[in-house]
C-alpha positions in Angstrom: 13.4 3.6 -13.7 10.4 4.3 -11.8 7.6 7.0 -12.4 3.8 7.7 -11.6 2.0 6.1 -14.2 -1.1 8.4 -14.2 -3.3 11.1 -12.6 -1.9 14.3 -12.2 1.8 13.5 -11.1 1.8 11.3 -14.2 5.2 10.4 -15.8 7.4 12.0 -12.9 10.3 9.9 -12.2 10.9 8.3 -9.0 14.0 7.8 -7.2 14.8 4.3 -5.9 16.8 3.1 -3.0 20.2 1.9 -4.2 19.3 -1.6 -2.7 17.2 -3.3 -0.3 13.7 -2.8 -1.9 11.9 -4.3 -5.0 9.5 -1.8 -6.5 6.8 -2.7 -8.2 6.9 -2.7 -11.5 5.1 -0.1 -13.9 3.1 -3.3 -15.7 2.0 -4.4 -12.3 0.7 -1.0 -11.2 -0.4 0.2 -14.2 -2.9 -3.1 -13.4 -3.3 -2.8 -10.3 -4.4 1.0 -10.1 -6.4 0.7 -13.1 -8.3 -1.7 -11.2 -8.4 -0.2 -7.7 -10.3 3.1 -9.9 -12.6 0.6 -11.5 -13.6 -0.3 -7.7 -14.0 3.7 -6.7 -11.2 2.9 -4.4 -8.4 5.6 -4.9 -10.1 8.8 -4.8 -10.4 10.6 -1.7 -9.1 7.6 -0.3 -7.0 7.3 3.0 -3.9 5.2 2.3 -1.4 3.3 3.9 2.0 2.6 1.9 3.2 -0.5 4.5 6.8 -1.7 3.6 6.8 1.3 1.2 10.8 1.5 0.0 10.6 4.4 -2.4 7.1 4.7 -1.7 5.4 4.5 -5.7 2.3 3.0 -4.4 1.5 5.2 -1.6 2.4 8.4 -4.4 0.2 6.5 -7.1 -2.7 7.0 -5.3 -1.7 10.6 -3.9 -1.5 11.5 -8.0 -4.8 9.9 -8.7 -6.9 12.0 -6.0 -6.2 10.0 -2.6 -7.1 12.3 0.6 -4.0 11.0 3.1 -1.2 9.0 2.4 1.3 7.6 5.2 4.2 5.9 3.9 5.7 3.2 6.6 9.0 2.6 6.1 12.0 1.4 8.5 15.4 2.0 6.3 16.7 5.6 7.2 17.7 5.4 3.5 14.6 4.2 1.5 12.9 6.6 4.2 14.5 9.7 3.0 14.1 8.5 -0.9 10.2 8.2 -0.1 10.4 11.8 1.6 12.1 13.3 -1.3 9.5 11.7 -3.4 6.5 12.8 -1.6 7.7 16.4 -2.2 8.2 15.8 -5.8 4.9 14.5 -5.9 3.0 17.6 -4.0 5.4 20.2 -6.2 3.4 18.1 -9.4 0.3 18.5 -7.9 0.5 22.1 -6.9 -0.9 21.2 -3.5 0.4 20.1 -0.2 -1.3 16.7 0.4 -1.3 15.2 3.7 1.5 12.7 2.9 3.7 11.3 5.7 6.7 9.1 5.5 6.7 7.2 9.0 10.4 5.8 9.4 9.6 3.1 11.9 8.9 -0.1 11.6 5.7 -1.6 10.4 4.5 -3.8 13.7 5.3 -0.2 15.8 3.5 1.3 13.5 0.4 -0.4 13.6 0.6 -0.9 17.6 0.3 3.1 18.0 -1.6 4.1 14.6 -4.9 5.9 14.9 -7.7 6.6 12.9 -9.1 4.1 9.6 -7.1 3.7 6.2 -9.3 2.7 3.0 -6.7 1.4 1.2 -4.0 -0.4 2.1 -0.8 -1.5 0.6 1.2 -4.5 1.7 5.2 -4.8 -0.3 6.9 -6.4 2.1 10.3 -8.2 1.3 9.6 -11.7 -0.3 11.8 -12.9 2.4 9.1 -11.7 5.5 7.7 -14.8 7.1 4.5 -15.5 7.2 4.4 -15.2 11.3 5.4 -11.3 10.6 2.7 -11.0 7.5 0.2 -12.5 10.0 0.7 -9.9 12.6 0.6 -6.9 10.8 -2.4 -8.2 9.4 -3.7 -8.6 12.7 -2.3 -5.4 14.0 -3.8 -3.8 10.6 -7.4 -5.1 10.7 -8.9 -2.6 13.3 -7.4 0.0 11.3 -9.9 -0.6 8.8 -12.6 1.4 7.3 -15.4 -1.1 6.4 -15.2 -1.5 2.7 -11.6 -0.7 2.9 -8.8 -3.2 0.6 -6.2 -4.0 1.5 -3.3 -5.4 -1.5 -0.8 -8.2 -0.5 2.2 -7.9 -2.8 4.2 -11.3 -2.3 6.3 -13.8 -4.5 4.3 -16.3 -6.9 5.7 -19.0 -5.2 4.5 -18.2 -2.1 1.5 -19.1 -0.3 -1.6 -17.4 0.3 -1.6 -14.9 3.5 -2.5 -16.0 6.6 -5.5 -13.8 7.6 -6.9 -13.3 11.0 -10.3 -13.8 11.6 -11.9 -10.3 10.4 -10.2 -10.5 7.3 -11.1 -12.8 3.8 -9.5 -13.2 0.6 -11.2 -11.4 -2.2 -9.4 -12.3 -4.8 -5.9 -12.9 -6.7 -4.2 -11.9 -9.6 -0.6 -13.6 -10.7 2.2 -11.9 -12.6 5.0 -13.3 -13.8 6.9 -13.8 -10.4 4.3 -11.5 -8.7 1.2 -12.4 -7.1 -1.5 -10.1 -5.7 -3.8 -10.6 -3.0 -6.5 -8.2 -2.3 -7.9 -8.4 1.1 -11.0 -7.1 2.8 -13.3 -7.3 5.9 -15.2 -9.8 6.1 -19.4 -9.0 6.0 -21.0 -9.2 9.6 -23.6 -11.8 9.0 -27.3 -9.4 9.4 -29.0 -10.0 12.3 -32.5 -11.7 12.4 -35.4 -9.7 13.0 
């Protein structure tokens, strides 16, 4: 079973796609989040659910105070799962968020996507090769507000992300069979007087 761990949608139960996803589990959020709220870097937030299956992270964020939330996700399936869910989510909230479900691809949907996300999350299939990873991250980075992070979801066993060159490693955190990579911009070096 998954549900929103906290905020105000907390404890409603999400539905999951029969097969073909791998939510993260409510240990691993419960972490991550609390720490993405110890950064300040939920609320009012604009967020981008990449690979999003039933879309929990993207609807995490949306229950603790997020601005915008697009969920990107290419199974006709899992898509309609994450649309149901998004209404659930804005019924708990009593509000009509501005959260999207984008049923495309994520490399088309970074090649037209407009405007800056501030928080970004990353779940794709542990079976996604790192030349894919590499390009979205590439395709992602101008996308970017300037403090924004971004959180690589991946296997334990697999090796760190390739980044392009305006992104750096900020930091990683393992679980179990889990391993997550939070990703920023890197700092423009200040120019000399």
């Amino acid at each position: 079973m998954t549900r929103i761990i906290s905020g105000r949608a907390g404890s409603l139960t999400l539905d999951v796609p029969a097969s073909g996803t791998r939510p993260t589990s409510d240990r691993i959020r419960e972490s991550l989040f609390g720490a993405l709220e110890s950064a300040d870097a939920i609320r009012d937030a604009a967020v981008l659910d990449l690979y999003a299956g039933s879309g929990a992270l993207g609807l995490e964020a949306a229950s603790r105070g997020a601005a915008s939330i697009v969920l990107v996700e290419r199974a006709a399936p899992a898509a309609a799962i994450a649309r149901r869910n998004a209404a659930k989510v804005e019924r708990a909230l009593g509000t009509t968020r501005a959260v999207r479900v984008e049923a495309t691809s994520v490399l088309t949907f970074l090649r037209r996507a407009a405007g800056a996300f501030d928080l970004v999350f990353i779940d794709p299939p542990y079976e996604l090769g790192d030349d894919e990873l590499a390009e979205a991250l590439e395709l992602l980075a101008p996308r970017l507000s300037p403090h924004a992070i971004v959180i690589v979801e991946r296997a334990a066993r697999s090796a760190e992300p390739p980044l392009p060159a305006p992104l750096e490693h900020l930091r990683h955190r393992s679980y179990g069979d889990t391993t997550l990579w939070w990703v920023g911009l890197r700092e423009a070096p200040a120019a000399d007087d």
